[in-house]
C-alpha positions in Angstrom: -30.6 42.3 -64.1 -32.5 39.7 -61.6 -30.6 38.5 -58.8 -30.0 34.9 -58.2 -30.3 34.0 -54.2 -26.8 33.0 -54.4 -25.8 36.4 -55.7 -27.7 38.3 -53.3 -25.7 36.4 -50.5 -22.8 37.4 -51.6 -23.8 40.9 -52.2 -24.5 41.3 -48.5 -21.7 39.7 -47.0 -18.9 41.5 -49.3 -19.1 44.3 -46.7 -18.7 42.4 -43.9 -15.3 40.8 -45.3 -13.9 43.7 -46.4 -14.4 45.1 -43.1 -12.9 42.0 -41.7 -10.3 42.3 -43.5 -9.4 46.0 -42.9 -9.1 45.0 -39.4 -6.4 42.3 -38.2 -7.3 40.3 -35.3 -6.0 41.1 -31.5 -5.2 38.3 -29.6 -3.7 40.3 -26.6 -5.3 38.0 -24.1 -4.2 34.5 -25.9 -0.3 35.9 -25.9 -0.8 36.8 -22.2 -1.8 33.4 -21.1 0.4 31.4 -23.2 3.5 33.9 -21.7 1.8 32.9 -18.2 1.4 29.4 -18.8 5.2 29.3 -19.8 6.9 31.0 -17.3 5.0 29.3 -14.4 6.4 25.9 -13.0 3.6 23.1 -14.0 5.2 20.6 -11.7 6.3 23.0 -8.8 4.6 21.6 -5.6 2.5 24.4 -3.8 4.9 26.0 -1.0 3.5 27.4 2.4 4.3 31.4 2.7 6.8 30.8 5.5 9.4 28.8 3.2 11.2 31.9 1.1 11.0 32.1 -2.5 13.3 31.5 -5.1 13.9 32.0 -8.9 13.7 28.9 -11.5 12.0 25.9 -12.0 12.5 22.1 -10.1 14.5 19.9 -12.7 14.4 16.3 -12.5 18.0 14.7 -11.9 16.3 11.0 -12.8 13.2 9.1 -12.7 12.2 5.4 -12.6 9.2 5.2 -15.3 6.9 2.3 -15.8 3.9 0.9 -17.6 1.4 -1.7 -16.0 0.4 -4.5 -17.9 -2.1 -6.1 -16.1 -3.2 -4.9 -13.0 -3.4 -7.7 -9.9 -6.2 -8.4 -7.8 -4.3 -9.4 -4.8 -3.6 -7.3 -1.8 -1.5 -3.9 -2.3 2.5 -4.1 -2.7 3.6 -3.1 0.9 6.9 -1.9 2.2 8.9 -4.7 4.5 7.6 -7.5 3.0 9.2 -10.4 1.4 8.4 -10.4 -2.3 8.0 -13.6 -4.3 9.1 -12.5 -8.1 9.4 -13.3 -11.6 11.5 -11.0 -13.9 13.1 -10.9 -17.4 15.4 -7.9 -17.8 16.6 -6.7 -20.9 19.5 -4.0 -22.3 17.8 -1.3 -24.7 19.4 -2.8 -27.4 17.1 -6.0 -27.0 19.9 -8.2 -24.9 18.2 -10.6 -22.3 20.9 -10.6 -19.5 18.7 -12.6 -16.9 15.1 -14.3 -16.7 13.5 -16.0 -14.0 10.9 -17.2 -16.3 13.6 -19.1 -18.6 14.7 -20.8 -15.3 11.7 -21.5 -14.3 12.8 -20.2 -10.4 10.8 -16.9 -9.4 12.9 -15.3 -6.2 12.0 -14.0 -3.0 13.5 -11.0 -1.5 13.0 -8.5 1.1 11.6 -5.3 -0.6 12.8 -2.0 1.0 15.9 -2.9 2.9 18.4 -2.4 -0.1 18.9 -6.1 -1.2 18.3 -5.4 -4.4 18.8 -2.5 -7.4 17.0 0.8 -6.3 14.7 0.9 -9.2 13.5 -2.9 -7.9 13.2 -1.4 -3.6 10.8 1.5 -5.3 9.4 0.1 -8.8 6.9 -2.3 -7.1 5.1 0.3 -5.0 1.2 0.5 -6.0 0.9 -3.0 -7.9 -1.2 -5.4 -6.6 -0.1 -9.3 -6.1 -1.1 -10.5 -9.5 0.1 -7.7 -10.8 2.4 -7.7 -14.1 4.6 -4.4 -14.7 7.5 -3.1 -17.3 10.1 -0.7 -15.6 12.2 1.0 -17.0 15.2 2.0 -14.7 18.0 4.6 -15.3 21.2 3.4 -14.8 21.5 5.7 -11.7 18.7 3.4 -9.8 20.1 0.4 -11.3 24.2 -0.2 -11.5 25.6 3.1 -11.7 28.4 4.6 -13.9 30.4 0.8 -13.8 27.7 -1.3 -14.7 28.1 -4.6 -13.9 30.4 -6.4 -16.8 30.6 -8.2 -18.9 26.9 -8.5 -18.5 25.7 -5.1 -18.2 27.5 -2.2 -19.8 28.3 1.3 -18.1 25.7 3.7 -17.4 23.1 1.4 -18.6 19.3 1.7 -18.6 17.6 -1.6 -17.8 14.2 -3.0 -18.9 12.7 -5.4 -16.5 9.5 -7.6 -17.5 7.8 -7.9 -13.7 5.2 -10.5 -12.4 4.6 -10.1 -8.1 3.4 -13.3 -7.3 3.2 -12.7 -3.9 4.2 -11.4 -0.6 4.2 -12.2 3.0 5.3 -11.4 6.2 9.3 -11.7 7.3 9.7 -14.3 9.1 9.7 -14.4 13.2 13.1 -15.0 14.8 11.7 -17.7 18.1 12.6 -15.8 21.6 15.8 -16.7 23.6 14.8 -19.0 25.8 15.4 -18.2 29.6 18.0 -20.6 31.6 16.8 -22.3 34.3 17.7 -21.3 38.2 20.1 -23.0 39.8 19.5 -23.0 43.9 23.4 -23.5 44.0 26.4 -23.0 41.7 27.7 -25.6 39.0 30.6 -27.7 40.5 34.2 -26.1 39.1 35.1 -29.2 36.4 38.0 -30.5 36.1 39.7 -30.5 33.0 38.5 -33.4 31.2 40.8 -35.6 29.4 42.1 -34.3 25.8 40.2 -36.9 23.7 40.9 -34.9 20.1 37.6 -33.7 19.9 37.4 -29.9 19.7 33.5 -28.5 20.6 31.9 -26.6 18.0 32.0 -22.7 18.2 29.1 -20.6 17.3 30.7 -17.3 15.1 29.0 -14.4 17.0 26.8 -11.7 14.7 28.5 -9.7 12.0 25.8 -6.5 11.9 28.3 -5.7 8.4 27.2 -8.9 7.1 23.2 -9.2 6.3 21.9 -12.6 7.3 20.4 -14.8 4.6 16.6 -14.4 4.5 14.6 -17.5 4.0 11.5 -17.6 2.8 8.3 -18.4 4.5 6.6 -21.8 4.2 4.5 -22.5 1.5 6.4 -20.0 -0.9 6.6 -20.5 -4.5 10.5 -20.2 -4.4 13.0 -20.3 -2.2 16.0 -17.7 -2.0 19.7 -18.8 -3.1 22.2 -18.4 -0.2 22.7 -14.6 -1.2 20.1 -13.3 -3.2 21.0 -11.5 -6.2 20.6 -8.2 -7.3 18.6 -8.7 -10.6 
């Protein structure tokens, strides 16, 4: 009988699978790596010799995640600085519990000096002014195991919708100005005459109290008397 090509391919490589066959594959080295790659710590930072080793893996407690939606081309976020903001913030069940952008009335507040939620002091670092950016807060960086009610339910993860419009410098508190010498002593006063007026007293400095920060001039909003924590 002639062989067709096809059958003579066949012929030749029945062998060769049988073989194949007879013999299961060894993956010894895949196993080995994939029981390496598991038991190491992908996200444990590199530690010098002189710290001492331990057992187990870093765990993270919380984290404040977030996705940019349009990246700014003003100057870089910075620390200290007194941020001019829109924001709408939402519960993960879709509520809207407060928008700037519905009011029309972006804030300013000093970043970094815990005036505001945790998640808002950290979840502006690396935008840009311009910049547009969703966080997405854990109620641990946000309002903690209360909440804030009726608004915002315990233990609740917020969803914030930010815009940094800009940021600028605090603003300079003027010297105290120095009082002018006097080559001789103020004459004692007599005690004037009890007209009914009382002179106005200037409260002295509560450092428990944290003084109103204004905004600078030429900022697209201006604070309200205490800013709020969004």
């Amino acid at each position: 009988m002639k062989l067709t090509p096809a059958l003579v391919l066949l012929s030749l490589a029945a062998p060769a699978l049988a073989q194949t066959a007879a013999k299961p594959a060894v993956h010894h080295s895949t196993t080995a790596t994939h029981r390496a790659a598991t038991g190491a710590c992908a996200d444990m930072p590199l530690l010098d010799a002189k710290i001492p080793k331990i057992a187990g893996c870093p765990k993270t407690l919380f984290a404040l995640r977030y996705i940019d939606t349009l990246v700014g081309t003003g100057p870089l976020a910075m620390p200290l600085k007194l941020y001019t903001v829109n924001y709408t913030g939402y519960l993960l069940n879709g509520t809207k519990f407060d928008s700037s952008v519905d009011r029309k009335d972006p804030i300013v507040f000093p970043a970094g000096v815990h005036r505001v939620i945790t998640g808002w002091d950290t979840g502006f670092e690396g935008m840009h002014v311009g910049g547009k950016r969703r966080l997405f807060i854990p109620y641990e960086l946000a309002y903690g195991d209360a909440g804030k009610p009726p608004t915002i339910p315990a233990k609740s993860m917020l969803v914030f919708d930010v815009e940094l419009i800009a940021q600028a410098d605090f603003p300079q508190q003027p010297p105290p100005q120095p009082r002018p010498a006097t080559a001789t002593p103020p004459p004692a006063s007599t005690k004037p005459a009890d007209d009914g007026a009382k002179p106005a007293t200037i409260p002295g400095a509560d450092p428990t109290k944290p003084t109103t920060v204004t905004p600078p001039a030429g900022s697209a909003a201006t604070p309200p008397a205490t800013t709020p924590k969004p």
